[in-house]
C-alpha positions in Angstrom: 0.0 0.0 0.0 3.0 2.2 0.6 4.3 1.9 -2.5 1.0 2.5 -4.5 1.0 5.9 -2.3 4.5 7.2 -3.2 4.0 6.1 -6.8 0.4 8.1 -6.8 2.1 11.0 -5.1 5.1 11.0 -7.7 2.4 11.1 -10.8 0.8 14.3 -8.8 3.9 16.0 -8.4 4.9 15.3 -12.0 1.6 16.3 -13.6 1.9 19.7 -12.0 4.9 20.3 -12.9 4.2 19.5 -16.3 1.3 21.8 -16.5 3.2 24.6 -14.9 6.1 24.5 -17.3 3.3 24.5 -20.4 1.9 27.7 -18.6 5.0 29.0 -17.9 6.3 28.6 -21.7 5.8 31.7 -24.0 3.8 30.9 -27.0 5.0 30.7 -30.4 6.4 33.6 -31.8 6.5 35.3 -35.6 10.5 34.1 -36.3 12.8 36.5 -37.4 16.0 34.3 -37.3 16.3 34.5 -40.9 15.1 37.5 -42.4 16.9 39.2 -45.3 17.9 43.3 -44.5 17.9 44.9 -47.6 19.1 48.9 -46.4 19.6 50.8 -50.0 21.1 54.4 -50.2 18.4 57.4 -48.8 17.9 60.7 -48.8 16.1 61.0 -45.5 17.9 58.1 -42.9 21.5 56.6 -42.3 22.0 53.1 -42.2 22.0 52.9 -38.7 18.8 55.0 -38.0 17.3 52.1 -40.8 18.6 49.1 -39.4 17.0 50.6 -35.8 13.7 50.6 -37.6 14.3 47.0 -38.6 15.0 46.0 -35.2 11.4 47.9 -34.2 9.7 45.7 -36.9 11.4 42.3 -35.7 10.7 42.7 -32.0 6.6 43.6 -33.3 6.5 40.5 -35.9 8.1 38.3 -32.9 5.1 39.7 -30.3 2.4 40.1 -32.8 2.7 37.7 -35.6 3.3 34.1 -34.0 3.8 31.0 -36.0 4.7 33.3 -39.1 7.8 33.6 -40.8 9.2 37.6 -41.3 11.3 36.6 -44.8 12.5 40.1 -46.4 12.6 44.2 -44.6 13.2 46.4 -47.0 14.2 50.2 -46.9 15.8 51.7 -49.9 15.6 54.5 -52.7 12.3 52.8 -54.5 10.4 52.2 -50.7 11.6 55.9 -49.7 10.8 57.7 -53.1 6.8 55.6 -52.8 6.4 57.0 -49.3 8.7 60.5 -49.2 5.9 62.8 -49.3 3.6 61.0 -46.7 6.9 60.7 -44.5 7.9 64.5 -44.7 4.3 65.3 -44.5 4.2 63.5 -40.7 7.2 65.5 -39.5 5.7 68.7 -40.5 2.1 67.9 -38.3 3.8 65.9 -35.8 7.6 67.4 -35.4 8.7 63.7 -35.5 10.4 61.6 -37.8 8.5 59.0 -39.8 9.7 55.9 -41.3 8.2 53.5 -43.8 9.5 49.8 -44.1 8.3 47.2 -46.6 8.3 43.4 -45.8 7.2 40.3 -46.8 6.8 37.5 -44.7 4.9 33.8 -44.5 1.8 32.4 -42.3 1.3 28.8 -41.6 -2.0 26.9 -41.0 -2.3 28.8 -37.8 -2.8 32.4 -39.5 -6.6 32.6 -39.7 -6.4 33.6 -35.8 -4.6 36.4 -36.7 -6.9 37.5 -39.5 -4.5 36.6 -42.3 -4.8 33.6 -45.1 -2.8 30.7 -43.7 -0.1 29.4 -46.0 0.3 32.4 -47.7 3.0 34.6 -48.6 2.5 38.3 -47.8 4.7 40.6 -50.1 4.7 44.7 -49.9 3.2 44.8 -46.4 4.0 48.3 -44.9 5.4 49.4 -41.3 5.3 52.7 -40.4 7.7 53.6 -36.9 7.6 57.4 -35.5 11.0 58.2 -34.1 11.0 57.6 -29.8 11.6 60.9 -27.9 15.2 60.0 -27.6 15.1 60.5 -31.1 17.4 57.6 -31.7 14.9 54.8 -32.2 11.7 54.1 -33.8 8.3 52.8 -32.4 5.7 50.9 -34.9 2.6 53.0 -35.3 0.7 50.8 -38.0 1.7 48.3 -40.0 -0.6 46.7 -43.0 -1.5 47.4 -46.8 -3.0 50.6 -46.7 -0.1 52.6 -48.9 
């Protein structure tokens, strides 16, 4: 009888733990581990002030976009030259720096919770980042098709 106790008291033990660590565990996040950075010659930004927005996108698809794959950011002369005028035209109402990034990326089976088409492939969609108040990074504002 003993050791039917200490056996049904080891399966306890183990069954909570096992639901606490599956609590415990994040969920599946957008992956970023192998997107291509594609940071062309601009007018408006550096490379570095660029390559910040691009970390401002990846940290938003890895929150916001889980179990989808971020494949391509994209920043150069033909994205800035599409979206100069609504950039410049921010600054001048807000007195902050705006920045559009394009991206494609894929969704798996999962995608219809997050209102997308699962096993698709999502080319052209649009980030825009104001710049922070320490004015040397960038904050997503909207992200989507609507350029």
């Amino acid at each position: 009888m003993k050791k039917k106790s200490i056996i049904f008291l080891i399966a306890i033990i183990l069954a909570v733990s096992i639901t606490g660590i599956i609590f415990i565990m994040p969920g599946n996040k957008g992956s970023t581990d192998a997107v291509h950075r594609i940071i062309g010659t601009s007018a408006l930004y550096d490379e570095e002030l660029i390559s910040k927005a691009f970390d401002a996108v990846e940290s938003k698809f890895s929150s916001d976009f889980k179990d989808c794959t971020l494949t391509e950011l994209r920043y150069d002369r033909t994205v800035e030259n599409k979206f100069t005028d609504e950039m410049l035209k921010y600054n001048t109402l807000h007195n902050q720096k705006l920045i559009i990034v394009s991206s494609d990326f894929e969704t798996n089976r999962k995608a219809r919770d997050l209102g997308l088409i699962p096993n698709e492939t999502y080319e052209g969609w649009t980030w825009s980042l104001k710049e922070t108040d320490t004015q040397q990074a960038w904050e997503v504002i909207d992200g989507g098709w609507g350029y």
